[in-house]
C-alpha positions in Angstrom: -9.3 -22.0 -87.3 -12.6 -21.0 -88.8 -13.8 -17.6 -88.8 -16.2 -17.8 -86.4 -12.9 -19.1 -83.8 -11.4 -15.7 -85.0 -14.3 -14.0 -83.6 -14.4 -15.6 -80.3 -10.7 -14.4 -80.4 -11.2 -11.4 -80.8 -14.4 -10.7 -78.7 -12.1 -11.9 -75.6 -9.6 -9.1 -76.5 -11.9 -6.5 -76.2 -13.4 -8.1 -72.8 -9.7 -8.1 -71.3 -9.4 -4.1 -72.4 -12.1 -3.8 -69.6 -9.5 -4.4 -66.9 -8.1 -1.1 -68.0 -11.1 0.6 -66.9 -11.6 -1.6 -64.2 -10.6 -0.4 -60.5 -8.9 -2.4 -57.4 -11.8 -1.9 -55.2 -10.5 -3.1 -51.8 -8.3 0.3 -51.3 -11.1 2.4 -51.1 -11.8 0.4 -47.7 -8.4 2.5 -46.5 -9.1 6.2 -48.2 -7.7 5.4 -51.7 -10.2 7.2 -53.6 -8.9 6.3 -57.1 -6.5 2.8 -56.7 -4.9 1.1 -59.8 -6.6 -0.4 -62.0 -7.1 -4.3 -62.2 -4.3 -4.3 -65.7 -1.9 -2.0 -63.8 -2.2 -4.5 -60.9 -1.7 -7.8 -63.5 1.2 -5.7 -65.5 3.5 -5.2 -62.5 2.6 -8.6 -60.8 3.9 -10.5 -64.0 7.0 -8.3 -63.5 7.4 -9.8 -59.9 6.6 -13.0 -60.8 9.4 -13.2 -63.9 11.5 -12.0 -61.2 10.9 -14.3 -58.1 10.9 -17.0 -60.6 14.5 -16.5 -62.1 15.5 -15.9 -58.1 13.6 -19.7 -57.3 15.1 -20.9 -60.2 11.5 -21.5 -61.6 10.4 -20.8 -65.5 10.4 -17.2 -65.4 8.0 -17.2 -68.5 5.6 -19.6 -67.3 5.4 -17.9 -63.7 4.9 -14.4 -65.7 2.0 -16.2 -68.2 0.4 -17.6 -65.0 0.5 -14.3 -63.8 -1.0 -11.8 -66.9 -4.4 -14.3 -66.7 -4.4 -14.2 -62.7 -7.4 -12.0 -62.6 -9.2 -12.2 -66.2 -12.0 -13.6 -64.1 -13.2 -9.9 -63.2 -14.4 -9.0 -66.3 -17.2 -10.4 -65.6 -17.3 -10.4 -61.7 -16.0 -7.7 -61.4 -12.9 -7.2 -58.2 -14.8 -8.5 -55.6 -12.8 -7.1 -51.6 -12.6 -9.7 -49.1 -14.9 -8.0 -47.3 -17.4 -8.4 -49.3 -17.2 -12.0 -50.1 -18.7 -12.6 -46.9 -21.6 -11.8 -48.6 -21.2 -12.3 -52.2 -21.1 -15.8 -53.9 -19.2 -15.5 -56.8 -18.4 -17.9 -59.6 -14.8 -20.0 -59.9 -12.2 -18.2 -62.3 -12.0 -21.6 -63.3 -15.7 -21.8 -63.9 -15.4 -18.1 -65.4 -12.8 -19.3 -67.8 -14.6 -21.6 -69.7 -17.2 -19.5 -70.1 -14.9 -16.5 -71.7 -12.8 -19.3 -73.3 -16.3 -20.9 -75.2 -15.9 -20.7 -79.2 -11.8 -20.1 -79.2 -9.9 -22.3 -81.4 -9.3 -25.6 -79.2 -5.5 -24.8 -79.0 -6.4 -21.1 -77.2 -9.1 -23.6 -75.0 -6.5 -25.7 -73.7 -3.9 -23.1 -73.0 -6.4 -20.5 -71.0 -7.9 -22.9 -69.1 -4.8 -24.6 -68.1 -3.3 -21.3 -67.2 -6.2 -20.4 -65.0 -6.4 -24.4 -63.8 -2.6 -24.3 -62.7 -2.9 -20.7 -60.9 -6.4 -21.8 -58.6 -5.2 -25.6 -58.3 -1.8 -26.4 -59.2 1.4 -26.7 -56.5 4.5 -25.9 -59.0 7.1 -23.4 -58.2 5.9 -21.0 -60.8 2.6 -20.8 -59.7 4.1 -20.3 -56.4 5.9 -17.3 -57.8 2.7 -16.0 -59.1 0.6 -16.1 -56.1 3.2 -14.3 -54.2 3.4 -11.8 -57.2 0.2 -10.9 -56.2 1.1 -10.0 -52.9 4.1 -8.5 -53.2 2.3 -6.2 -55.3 -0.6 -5.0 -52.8 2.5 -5.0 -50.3 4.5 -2.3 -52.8 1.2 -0.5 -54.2 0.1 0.0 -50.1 4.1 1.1 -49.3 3.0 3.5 -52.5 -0.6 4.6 -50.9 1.6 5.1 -47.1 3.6 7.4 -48.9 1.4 9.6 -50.6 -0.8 10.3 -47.5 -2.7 7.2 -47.3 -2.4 5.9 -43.5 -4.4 3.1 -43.0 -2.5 0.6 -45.1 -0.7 -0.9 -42.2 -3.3 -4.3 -42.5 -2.5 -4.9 -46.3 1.1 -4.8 -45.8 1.0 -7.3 -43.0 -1.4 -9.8 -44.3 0.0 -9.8 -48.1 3.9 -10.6 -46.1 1.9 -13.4 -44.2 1.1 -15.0 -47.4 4.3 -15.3 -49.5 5.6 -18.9 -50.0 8.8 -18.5 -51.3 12.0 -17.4 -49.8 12.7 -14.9 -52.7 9.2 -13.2 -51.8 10.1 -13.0 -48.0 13.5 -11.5 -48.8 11.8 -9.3 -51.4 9.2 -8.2 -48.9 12.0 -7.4 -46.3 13.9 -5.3 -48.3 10.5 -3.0 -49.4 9.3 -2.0 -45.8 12.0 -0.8 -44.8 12.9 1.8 -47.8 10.5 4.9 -49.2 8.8 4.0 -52.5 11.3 6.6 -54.1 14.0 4.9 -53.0 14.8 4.1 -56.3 14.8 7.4 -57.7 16.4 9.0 -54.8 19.3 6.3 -55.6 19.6 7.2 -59.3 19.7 11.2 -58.8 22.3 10.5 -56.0 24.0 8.5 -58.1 24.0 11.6 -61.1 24.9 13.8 -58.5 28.3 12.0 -57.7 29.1 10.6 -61.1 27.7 13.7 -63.7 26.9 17.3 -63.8 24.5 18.7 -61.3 20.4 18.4 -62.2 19.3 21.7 -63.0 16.9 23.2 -60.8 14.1 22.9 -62.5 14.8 19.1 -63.1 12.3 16.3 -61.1 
C-alpha cells in the first residue's frame, strides 16, 4: 500500500465521523426535534443484526459488517425521508460507494463495495438480517420517541413490522410493542429489589 492509498484511508475515516454529527431527519416529520443520529442508528442496528443472525442461524459477523456500512452513503447525500424522495433524485449507495472508495488500497476496494453490493442487491440470510436490523431499529427508537412524549409514531412502527423478512425479526418485533422501553430496567431494579439490599432513595 502506497502512501497515497494510506491517505485515501484515512480521508474516508474522517468522512464516516460525519455520521456522528449527522441527524435521522425523517422523525422530525412526527415532533422529534432532535432524533439520533445517523452512527447511533448504524451502532445499534449492527447490534440487531449480530443478533437476528445468531437466532437465523446466519454469520452473525457478516450480517453485523453488512450492517456498520448500511448507510455510509449519507455522507455525502445526506438522510434523505421518504417523503422527500418523491422529489429528490439521489445517487445509488452503490454508485456513492465507489466514489468514497476511489484511491483505497484494492483490497479495502473490493471489500466496501461488496459490502454495500450485497446489502442493495444481494438475497443471503445475512443481508436479510441486516435489512430487518434497520427496521427493527426505527420500530424500538419510535417505541423510545412514544414513550417520552412523542405521539405520532404509530405509522413508523407499523410500516418498519411490515417489512421484516425473517421470523426472528417478527418475533423480535412482537415482543417490543407490547412492553415500555424501560422494560428492561424496570426488570433489573425489580430483580435488585428481591435478590439484594434495597436502592437507596436517591438511586435512578
Amino acid at each position: 500500500m502506497d502512501d497515497n492509498e494510506i491517505e485515501a484511508t484515512a480521508r474516508l475515516i474522517y468522512e464516516t465521523g460525519l455520521l456522528k454529527l449527522s441527524k435521522r431527519t425523517g422523525w422530525w416529520l412526527c415532533g422529534v426535534k432532535d432524533p439520533e443520529s445517523v452512527a447511533e442508528h448504524s451502532f445499534r442496528t449492527a447490534i440487531i443484526a449480530g443478533l437476528l443472525a445468531g437466532m437465523e442461524g446466519a454469520d452473525p459477523a457478516r450480517a453485523t459488517f453488512l450492517a456498520v456500512w448500511h448507510d455510509t452513503g449519507e455522507t455525502r447525500v445526506g438522510d434523505i425521508p421518504h417523503l422527500g424522495r418523491r422529489y429528490l433524485d439521489a445517487a445509488s449507495n452503490e454508485k456513492i460507494a465507489e466514489d468514497q472508495t476511489a484511491g483505497l488500497p484494492a483490497v479495502l476496494v473490493d471489500q466496501v463495495r461488496s459490502l454495500i453490493h450485497d446489502y442493495e442487491n444481494g438475497d443471503s440470510l445475512e443481508g436479510d438480517c441486516a435489512h430487518d436490523a434497520d427496521k427493527l431499529d426505527c420500530l424500538f427508537q419510535a417505541i423510545e420517541y412514544r414513550d417520552t412524549g412523542h405521539g405520532n409514531v404509530a405509522r413508523w412502527i407499523e410500516s418498519s413490522r411490515q417489512k421484516l423478512r425473517t421470523k426472528a425479526a417478527e418475533r423480535l418485533a412482537d415482543a417490543a410493542v407490547v412492553m415500555s422501553s424501560q422494560q428492561w430496567h424496570n426488570t433489573i431494579m425489580g430483580t435488585v429489589r428481591t435478590t439484594g439490599p434495597m436502592p437507596s432513595a436517591t438511586a435512578p
